[in-house]
C-alpha positions in Angstrom: 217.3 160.7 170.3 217.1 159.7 174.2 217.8 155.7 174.7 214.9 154.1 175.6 212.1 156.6 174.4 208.6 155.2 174.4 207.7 156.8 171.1 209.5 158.0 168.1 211.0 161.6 168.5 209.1 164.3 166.3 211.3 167.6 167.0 209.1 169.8 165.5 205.9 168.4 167.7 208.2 168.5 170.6 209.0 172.0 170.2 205.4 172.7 169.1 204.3 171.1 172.6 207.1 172.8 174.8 206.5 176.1 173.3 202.9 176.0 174.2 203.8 174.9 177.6 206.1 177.9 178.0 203.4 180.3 176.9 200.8 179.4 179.3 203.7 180.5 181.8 204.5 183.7 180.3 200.4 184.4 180.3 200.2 183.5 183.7 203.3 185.3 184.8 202.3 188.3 183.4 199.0 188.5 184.4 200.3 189.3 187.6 202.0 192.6 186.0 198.7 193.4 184.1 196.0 192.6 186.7 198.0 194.6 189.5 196.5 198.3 189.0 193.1 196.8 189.2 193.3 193.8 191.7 195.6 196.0 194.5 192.9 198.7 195.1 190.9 196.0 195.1 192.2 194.0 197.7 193.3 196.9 199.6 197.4 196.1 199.1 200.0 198.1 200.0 203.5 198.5 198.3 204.9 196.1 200.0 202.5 193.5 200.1 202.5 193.7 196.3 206.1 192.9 196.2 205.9 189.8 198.1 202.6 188.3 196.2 204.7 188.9 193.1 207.1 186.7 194.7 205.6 184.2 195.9 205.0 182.5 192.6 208.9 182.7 191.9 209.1 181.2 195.9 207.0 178.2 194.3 208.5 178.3 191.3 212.1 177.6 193.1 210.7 174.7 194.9 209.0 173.0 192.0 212.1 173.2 190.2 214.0 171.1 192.6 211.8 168.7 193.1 210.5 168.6 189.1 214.2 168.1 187.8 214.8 165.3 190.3 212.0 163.5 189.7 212.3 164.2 186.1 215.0 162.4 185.9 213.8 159.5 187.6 210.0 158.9 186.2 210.1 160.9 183.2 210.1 164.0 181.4 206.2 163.2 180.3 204.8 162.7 183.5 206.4 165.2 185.3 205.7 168.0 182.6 202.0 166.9 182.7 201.4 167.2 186.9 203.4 170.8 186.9 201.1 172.3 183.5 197.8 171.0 185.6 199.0 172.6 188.7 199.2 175.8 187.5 196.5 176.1 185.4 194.4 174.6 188.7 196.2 177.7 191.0 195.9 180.3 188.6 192.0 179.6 188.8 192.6 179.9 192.7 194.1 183.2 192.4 190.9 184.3 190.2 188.8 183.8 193.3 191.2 185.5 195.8 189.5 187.8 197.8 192.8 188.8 200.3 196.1 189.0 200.5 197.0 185.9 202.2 195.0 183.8 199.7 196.5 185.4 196.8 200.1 185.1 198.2 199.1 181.2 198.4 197.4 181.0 195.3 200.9 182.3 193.4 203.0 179.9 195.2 201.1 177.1 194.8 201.1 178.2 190.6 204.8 178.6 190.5 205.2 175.1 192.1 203.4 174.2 188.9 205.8 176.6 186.5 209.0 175.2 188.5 208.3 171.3 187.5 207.6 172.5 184.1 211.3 174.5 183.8 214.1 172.0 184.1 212.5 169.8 182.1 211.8 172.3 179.1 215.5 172.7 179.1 216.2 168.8 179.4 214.1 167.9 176.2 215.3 170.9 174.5 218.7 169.6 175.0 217.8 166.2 174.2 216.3 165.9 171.3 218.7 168.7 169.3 222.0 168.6 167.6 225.0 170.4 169.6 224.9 172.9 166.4 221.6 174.2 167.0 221.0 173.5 171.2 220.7 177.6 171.6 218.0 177.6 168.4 215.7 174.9 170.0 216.0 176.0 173.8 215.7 179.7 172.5 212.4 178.6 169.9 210.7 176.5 173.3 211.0 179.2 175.4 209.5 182.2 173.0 206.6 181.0 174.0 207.3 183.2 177.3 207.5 186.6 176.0 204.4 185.1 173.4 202.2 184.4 176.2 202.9 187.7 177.7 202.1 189.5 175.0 199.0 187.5 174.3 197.7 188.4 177.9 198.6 192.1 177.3 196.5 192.3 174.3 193.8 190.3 175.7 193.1 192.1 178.5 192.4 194.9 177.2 189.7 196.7 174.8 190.4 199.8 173.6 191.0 201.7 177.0 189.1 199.0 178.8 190.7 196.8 181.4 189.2 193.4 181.2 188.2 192.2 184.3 191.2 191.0 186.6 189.6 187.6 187.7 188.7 186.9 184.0 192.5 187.4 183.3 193.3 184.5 185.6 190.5 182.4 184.8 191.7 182.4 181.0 195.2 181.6 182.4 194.3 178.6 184.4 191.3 177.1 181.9 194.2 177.0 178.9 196.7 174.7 180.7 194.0 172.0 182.1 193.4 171.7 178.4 196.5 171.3 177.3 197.6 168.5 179.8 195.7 165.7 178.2 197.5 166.6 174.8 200.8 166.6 176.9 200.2 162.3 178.0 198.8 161.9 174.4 201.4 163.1 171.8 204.3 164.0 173.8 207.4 161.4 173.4 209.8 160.4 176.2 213.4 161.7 176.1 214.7 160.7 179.1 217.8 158.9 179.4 217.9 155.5 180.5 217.8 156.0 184.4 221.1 155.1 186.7 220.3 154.8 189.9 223.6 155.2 191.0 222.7 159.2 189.6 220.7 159.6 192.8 223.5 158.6 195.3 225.8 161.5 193.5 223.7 163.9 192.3 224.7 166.8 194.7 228.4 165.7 194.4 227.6 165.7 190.7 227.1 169.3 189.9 230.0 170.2 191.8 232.3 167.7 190.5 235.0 167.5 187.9 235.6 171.0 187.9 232.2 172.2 188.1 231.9 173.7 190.9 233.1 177.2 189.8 231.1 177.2 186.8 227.6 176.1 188.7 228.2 179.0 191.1 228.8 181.1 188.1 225.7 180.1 186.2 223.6 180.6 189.6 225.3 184.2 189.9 224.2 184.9 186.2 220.6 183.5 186.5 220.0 185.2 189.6 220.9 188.5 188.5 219.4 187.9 185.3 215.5 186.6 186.5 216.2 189.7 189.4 216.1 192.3 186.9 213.5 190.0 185.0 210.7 189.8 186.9 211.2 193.2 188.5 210.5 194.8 184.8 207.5 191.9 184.9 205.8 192.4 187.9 206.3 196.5 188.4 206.9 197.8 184.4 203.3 198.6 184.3 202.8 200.1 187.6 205.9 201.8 187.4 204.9 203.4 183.8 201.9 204.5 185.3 203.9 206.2 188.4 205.4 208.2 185.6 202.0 209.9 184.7 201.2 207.5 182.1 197.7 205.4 181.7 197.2 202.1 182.9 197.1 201.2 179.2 199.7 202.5 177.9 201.8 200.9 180.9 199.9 197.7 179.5 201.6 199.1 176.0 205.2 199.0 177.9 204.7 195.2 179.2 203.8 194.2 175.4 206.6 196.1 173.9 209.3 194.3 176.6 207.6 191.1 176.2 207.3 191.2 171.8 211.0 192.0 171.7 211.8 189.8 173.9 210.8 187.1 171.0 212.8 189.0 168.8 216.1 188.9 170.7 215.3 185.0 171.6 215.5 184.3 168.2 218.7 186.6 167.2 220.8 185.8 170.3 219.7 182.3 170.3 220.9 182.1 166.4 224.2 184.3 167.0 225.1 181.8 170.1 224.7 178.7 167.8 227.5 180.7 165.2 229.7 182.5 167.3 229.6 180.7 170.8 227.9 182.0 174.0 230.9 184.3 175.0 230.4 187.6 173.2 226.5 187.6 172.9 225.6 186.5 176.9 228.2 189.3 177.9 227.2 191.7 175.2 223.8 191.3 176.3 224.1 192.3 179.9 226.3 195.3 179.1 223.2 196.3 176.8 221.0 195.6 179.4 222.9 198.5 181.6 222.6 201.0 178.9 218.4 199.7 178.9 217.9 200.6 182.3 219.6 203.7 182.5 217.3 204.6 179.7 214.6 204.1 181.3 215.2 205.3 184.4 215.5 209.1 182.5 212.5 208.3 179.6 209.9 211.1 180.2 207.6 210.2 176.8 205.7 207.5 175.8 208.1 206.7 172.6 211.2 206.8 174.8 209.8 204.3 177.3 208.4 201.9 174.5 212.0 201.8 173.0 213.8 201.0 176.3 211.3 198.8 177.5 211.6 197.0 173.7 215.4 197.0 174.1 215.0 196.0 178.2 213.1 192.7 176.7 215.5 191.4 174.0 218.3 191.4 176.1 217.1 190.2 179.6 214.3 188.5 178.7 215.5 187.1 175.2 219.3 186.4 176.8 218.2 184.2 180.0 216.6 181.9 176.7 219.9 181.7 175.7 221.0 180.9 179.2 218.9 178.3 180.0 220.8 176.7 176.5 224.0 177.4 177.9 223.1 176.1 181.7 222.6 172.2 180.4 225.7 171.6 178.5 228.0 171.7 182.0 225.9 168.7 182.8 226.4 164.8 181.8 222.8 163.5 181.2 222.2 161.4 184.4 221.6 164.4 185.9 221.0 167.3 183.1 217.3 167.9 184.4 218.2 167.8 188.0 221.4 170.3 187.1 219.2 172.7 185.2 216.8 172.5 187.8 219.0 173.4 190.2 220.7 176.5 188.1 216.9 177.1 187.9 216.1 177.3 191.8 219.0 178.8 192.5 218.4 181.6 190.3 214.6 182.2 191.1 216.2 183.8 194.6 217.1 186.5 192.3 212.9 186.6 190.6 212.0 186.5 193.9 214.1 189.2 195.3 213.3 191.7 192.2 209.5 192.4 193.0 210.4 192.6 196.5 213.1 195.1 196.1 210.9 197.6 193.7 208.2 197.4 196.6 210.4 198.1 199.2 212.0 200.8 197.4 208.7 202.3 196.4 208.0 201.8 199.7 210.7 203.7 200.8 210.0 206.8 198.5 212.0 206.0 195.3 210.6 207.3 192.1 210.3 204.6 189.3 213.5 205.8 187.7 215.6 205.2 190.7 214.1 202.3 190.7 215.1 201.1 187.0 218.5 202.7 187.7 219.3 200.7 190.7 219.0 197.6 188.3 222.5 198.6 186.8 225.2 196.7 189.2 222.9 194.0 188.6 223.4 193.8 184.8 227.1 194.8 185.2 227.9 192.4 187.7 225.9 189.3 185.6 228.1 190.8 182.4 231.5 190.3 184.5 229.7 186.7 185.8 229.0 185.1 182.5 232.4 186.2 180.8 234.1 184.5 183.9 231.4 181.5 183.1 232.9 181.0 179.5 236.5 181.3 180.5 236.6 178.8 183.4 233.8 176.2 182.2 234.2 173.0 180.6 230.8 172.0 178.4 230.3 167.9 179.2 230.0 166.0 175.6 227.4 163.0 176.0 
């Protein structure tokens, strides 16, 4: 239990809070994947620019996290957690009433700002308030709520072969969190540490110090490769399902299948990690995540898709849960939040690079199985990455 807390700890409302919090994200997130086919006719968007408005929430997202896990640290997991969840619900109602490009590019960075406060200190309390036996379980049970939103937002949105309308999707998205932020200032207990100030004079020097500069490098390498093949499959599964012939519901079909096994291998890898270690299953994973793409870069029926995009989701989706249990434990607790926010920022180049790449390669004339297929290195390098994570990194004990 954190020193200092300003209410007693209730782990299961914690996690009950968090997870919440996390689904709202993975609605919103994925509402961008769902809402494309209709809104980019719509708004008369090209390729290209569809690559950069998916990234521009993942831009945001990058800069929230900074700032959130620094000030996290400093004022408050509470506070902090409650100023990013109204942000985003607040922008995702913006990006319901965009009527260009330029003002939905804003509207997603401005949400993402919201999502990035929200990240590093999901991880922090997840850390915080659970035994070192079962770290991977809580972070991994918080962060379900991901792939759970995602799903909900695919079934949602549509009924029977009817697309709900796109707006409506956002509106739903950014309605949810503004009622949930109240419940955040009212139930949700303080875990922070006791501040140091003298944290804030070393906390660059701090996550490169005492031998942890290779292993933060390492963990950026893995997240970035990780969130790039991530919110590729997230923004452009859909559309790129679609591309193959298919309709825009069953590409709607694809995004729930990757996001409902994503829960699955959460949960399993999550579990494994607290029993065996993070070694074998965060390399296993990515190695798995190889085979994943190829398959899907060759599926030609409906069934084949499904059960790549399934497998595609336990192990990129469900592993970088497992990652974000593994990132905090290299960090002492002065500056866990602003660490994980870091590995967090750091990584989002690689969420923000993914949608870009799959419109510029679209652009460029690549058919959506050379554009699955040029995912591999990606997952083979992050395999190599996280092995050399586990072999050179020293875990901090509090």
């Amino acid at each position: 239990m954190a020193v200092g807390a300003a209410k007693p700890i209730n782990p299961m409302l914690v996690v009950a809070i968090c997870f919440s919090i996390a689904a709202l994200e993975g609605y919103d997130i994925q509402a961008f994947g769902i809402a494309a086919p209709q809104f980019a006719p719509q708004l008369k968007l090209d390729p290209a620019q569809m690559g950069w408005a998916g990234s521009a929430a993942m831009i945001g997202l990058m800069l929230g996290a900074f700032v959130g896990g620094w000030a996290a640290d400093r004022v408050g997991r509470r506070p902090v957690l409650a100023a990013s969840v109204a942000a985003f619900g607040l922008f995702s109602v913006l990006t319901a009433f965009s009527q260009s490009f330029e003002v939905l590019t804003l509207s997603r960075l401005l949400t993402g700002i919201g999502f990035g406060g929200a990240m590093p200190n999901l991880i922090a309390i997840a850390t915080e308030i659970a035994p070192p036996n079962r770290r991977a379980a809580t972070t991994t049970s918080m962060f379900c709520g991901l792939p759970a939103g995602g799903s909900l937002v695919a079934l949602i949105a549509h009924q029977g072969d009817q697309m709900m309308d796109w707006r409506t999707i956002f509106l739903i998205g950014g309605a949810l969190p503004l009622l949930l932020t109240p419940v955040i200032l009212w139930l949700m207990p303080e875990t922070r540490p006791a501040h140091d100030p003298a944290a804030d004079r070393r906390l660059l020097a701090g996550v490169f110090a005492k031998g942890r500069a290779v292993p933060t490098l390492l963990i950026w390498v893995v997240f970035g490769l990780d969130l790039l093949v991530t919110y590729l499959l997230l923004n452009w599964l859909p559309t790129l399902v679609v591309a193959k012939g298919f309709t825009p519901a069953e590409g709607a079909t694809a995004s729930l299948w990757f996001n409902g096994f994503s829960i699955i291998g959460a949960l399993v890898l999550g579990w494994l990690a607290d029993r065996v270690g993070f070694r074998w299953p965060a390399t296993l994973m990515f190695l798995v995540l190889a085979g994943a793409m190829y398959g899907l870069a060759h599926a030609v029926g409906l069934s084949s898709i499904l059960t790549w995009a399934g497998l595609a989701g336990f192990v990129v989706v469900g592993g970088l849960y497992v990652l974000y249990a593994l990132a905090p434990i290299y960090y002492p607790a002065p500056i866990r939040a602003a660490g994980a926010g870091a590995a967090i920022a750091v990584g989002r180049l690689g969420s923000i690079a993914g949608p870009i790449i799959a419109g510029q390669l679209r652009e460029a004339g690549y058919s959506p199985g050379e554009v699955f297929a040029a995912m591999i290195p990606a997952a083979l390098i992050a395999a190599a990455a996280v092995w050399g994570l586990m072999t050179v990194g020293k875990p901090v004990e509090d």
